[in-house]
C-alpha positions as CSV (number, residue, x, y, z in Angstrom):
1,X,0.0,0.0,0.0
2,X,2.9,2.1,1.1
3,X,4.4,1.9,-2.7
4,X,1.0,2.4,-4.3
5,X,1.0,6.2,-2.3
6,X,4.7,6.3,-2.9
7,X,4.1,5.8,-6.5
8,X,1.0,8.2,-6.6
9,X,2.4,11.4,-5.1
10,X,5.8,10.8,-7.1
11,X,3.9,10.8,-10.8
12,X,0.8,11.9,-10.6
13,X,1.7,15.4,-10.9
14,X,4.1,15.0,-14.0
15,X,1.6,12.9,-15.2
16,X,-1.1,15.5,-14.8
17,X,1.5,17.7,-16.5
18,X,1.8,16.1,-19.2
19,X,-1.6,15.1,-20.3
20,X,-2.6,18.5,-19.8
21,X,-0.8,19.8,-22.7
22,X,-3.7,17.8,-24.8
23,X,-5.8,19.8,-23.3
24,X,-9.4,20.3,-24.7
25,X,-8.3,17.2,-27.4
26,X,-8.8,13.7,-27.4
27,X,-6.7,11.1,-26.5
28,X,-6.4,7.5,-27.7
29,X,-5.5,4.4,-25.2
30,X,-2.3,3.8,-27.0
31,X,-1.6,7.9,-26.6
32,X,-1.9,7.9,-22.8
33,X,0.5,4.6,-22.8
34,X,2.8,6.3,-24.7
35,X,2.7,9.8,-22.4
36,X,2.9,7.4,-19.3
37,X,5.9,5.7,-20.4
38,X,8.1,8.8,-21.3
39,X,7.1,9.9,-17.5
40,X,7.4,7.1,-15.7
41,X,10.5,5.8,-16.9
42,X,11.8,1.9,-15.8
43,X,8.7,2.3,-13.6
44,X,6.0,1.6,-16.2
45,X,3.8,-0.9,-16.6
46,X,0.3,-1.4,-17.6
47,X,-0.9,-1.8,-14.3
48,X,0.3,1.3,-12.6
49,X,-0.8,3.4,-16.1
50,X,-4.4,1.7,-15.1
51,X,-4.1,2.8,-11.6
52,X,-2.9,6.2,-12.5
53,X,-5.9,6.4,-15.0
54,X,-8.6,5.6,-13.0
55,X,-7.3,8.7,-10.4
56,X,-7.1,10.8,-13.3
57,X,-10.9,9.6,-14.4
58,X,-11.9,10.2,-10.7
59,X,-10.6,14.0,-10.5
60,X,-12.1,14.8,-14.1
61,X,-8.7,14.6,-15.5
62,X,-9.9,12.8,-18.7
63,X,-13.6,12.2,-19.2
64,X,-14.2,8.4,-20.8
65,X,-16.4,9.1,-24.2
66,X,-16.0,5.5,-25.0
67,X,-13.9,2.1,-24.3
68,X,-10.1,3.5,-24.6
69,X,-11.1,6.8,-25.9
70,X,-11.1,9.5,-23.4
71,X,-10.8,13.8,-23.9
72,X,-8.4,15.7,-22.1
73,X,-10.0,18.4,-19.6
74,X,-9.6,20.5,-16.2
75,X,-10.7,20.4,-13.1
76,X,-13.1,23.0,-12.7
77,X,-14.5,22.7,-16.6
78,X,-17.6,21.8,-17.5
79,X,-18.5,19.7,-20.2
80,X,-21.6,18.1,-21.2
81,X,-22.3,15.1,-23.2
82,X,-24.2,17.0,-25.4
83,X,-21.6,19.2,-26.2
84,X,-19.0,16.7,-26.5
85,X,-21.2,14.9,-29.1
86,X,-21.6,17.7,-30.8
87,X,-17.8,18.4,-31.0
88,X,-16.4,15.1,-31.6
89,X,-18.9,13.0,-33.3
90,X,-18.3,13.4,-36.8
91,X,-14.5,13.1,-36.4
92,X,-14.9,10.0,-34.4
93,X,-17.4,8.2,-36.9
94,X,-14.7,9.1,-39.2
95,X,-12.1,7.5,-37.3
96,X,-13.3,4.5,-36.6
97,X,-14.3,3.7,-40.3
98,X,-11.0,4.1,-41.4
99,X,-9.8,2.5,-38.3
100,X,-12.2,-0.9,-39.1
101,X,-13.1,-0.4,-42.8
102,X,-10.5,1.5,-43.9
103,X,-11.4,3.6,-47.0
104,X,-14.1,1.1,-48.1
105,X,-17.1,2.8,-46.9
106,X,-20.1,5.2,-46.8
107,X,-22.9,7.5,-45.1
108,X,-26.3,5.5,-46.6
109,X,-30.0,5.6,-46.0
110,X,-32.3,8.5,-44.1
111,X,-29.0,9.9,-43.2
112,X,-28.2,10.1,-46.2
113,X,-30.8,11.6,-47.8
114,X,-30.8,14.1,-44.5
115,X,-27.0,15.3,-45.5
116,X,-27.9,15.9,-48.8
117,X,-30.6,18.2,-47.6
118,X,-28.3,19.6,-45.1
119,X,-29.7,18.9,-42.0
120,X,-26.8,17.9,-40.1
121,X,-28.5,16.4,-36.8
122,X,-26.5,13.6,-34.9
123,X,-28.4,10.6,-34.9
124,X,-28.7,7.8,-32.5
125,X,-27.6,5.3,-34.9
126,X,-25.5,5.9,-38.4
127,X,-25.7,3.2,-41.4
128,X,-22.7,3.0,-43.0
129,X,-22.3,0.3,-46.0
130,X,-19.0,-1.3,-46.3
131,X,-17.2,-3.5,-47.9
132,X,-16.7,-6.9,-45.2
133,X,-18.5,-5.6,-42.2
134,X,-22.2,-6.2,-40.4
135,X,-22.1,-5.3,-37.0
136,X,-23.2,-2.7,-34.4
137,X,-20.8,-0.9,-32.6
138,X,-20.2,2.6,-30.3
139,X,-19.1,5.6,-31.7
140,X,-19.4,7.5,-28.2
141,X,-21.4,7.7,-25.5
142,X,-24.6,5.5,-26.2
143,X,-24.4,6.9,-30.3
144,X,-23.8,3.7,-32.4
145,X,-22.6,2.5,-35.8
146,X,-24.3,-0.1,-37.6
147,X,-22.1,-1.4,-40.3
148,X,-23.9,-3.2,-43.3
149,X,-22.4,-5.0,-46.7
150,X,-24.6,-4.7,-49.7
151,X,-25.1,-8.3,-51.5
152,X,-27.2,-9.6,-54.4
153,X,-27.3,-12.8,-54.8
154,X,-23.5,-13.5,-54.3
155,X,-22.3,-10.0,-55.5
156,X,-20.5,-7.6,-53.5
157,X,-22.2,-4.5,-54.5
158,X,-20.0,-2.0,-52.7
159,X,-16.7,-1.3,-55.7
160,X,-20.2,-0.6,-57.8
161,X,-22.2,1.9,-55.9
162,X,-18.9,3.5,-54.4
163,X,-18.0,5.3,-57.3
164,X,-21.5,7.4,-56.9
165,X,-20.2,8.5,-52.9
166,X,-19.8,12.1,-53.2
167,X,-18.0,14.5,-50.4
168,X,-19.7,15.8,-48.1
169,X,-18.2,18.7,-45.6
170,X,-19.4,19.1,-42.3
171,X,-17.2,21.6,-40.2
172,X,-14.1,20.3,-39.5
173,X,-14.4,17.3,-41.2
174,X,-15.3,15.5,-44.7
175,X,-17.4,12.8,-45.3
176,X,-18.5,10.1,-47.6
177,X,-22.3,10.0,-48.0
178,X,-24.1,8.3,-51.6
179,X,-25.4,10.2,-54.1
180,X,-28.8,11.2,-53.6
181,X,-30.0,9.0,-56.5
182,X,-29.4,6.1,-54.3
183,X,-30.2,6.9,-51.2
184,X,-33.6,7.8,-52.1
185,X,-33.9,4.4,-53.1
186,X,-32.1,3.1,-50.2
187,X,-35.1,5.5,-47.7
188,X,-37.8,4.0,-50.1
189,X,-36.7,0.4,-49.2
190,X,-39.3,-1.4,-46.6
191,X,-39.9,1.2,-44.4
192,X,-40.6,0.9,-40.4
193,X,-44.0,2.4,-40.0
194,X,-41.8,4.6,-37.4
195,X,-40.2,6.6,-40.5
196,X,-42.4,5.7,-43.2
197,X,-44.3,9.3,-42.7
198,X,-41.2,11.3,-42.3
199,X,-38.8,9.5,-45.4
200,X,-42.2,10.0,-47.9
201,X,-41.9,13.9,-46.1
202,X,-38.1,14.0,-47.0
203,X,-38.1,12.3,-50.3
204,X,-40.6,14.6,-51.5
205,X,-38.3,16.9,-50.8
206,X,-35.4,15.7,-52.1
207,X,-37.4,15.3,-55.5
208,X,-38.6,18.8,-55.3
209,X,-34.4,20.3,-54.9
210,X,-33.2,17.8,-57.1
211,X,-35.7,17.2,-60.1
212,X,-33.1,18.5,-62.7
213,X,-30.4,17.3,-61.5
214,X,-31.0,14.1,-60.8
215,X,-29.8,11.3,-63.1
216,X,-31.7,7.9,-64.2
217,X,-28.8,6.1,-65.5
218,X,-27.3,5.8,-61.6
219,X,-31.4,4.5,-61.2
220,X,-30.9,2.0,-64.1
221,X,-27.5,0.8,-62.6
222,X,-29.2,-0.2,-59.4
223,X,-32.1,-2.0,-60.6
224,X,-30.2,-3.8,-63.4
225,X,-27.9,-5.5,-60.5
226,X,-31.7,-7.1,-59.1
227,X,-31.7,-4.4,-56.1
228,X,-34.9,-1.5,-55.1
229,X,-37.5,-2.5,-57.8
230,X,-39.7,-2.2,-54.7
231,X,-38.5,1.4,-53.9
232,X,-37.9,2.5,-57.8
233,X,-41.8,1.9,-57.7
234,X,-42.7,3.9,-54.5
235,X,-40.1,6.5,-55.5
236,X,-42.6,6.9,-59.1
237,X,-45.5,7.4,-57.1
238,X,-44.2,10.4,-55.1
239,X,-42.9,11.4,-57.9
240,X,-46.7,12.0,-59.3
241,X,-46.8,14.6,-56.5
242,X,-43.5,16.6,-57.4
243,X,-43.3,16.9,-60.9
244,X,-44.7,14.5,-63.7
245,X,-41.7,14.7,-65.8
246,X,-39.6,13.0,-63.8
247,X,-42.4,10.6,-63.1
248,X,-42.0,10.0,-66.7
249,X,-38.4,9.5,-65.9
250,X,-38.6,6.9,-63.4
251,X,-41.3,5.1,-65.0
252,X,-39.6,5.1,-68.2
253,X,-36.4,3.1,-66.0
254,X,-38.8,1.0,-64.1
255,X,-40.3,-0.5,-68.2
256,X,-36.7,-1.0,-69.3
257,X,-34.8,-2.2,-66.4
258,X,-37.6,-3.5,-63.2
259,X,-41.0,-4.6,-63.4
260,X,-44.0,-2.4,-62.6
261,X,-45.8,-3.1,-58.8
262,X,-50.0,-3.0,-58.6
């Protein structure tokens, strides 16, 4: 016990020191091993970093936004989680898709559809369509990832749709987010009766912005490789509500490429 207290009052300081000049920044597990080591010396080891980390944690040192991720503050500041989300989430969805997907990887669905409209709201849970991965995972706090392959038959979709990701910036950060062609099928496809109402709102809208802009071929591309006939068909009917032209459009892609729905 003696060398615990021994070992507390002789690096806690420096250590406080030295994570302090991250301040207002977030630091990595492997980060805080790193600054622990060039402090302590021949005295590291994983266990004592642990111990020193948890008193650190305990006096607001470093506040934990997720497993091994942690952001560097003072004493007397004040943080909420909402403003930490609102500070860090885009960066960290960013990180960990190039951390676990590498490059291979996109913004898809409502979300989507929500960036291309610029609303920029942080939502519980992000779809993001990748090449190898399905699974849910945290991104911080209790906001989550949900990572999803796109297969027809036994076809790996994603090399196809990725060359229609576009760019998207958002602050300090860029990222990738598909084309508005497809993500209003994407919306379109077997809606929860929870969004149904708002994703008919928003497509609407998105049909409304983007009715000359919009191109049929990327439409024709989808529904040629056996995916969205369903939502090619529901994305027609809206369209009678928007502008019959593009109804046209659509319908004229749905007799050459998918089948027509009664």
């Amino acid at each position: 016990m003696c060398s615990l207290v021994f070992m507390k009052n002789s690096f806690f300081e420096p250590l406080v020191v030295a994570v302090l000049k991250h301040k207002h920044k977030i630091l990595t597990m492997e980060k805080i091993k790193a600054i622990f080591a060039r402090v302590m010396g021949s005295e590291y080891s994983d266990k004592k970093m642990y111990k020193m980390l948890y008193y650190m944690k305990n006096r607001w040192y470093l506040i934990t936004i997720k497993k091994n991720i942690y952001f560097v503050t003072l004493m007397d500041d004040e943080y909420t989680q909402e403003w930490l989300i609102d500070r860090f989430y885009r960066e960290l969805v960013k990180k960990h898709c190039k951390e676990y997907v590498f490059s291979r990887w996109y913004i898809w669905w409502i979300k989507a559809l929500e960036l291309h409209f610029s609303a920029y709201d942080i939502p519980d849970e992000i779809m993001i369509v990748n090449a190898d991965k399905q699974s849910t995972e945290v991104i911080m706090f209790d906001k989550k990832v949900l990572f999803k392959t796109y297969v027809s038959g036994w076809k790996n979709l994603f090399s196809l749709y990725k060359k229609y990701v576009q760019k998207i910036s958002l602050w300090r950060t860029t990222l990738p987010v598909i084309c508005p062609e497809i993500a209003l099928l994407e919306s379109l496809y077997n809606p929860s009766i929870v969004h149904k109402g708002y994703i008919e709102w928003l497509v609407k809208k998105m049909l409304k912005k983007y009715k000359n802009t919009l191109d049929p071929a990327i439409w024709a591309v989808v529904v040629r490789n056996n995916k969205h006939h369903s939502s090619i068909n529901r994305l027609y009917d809206l369209a009678q509500w928007v502008d019959k032209k593009l109804a046209w459009t659509i319908l004229a892609v749905i007799k050459k490429y998918s089948y027509i729905l009664t």
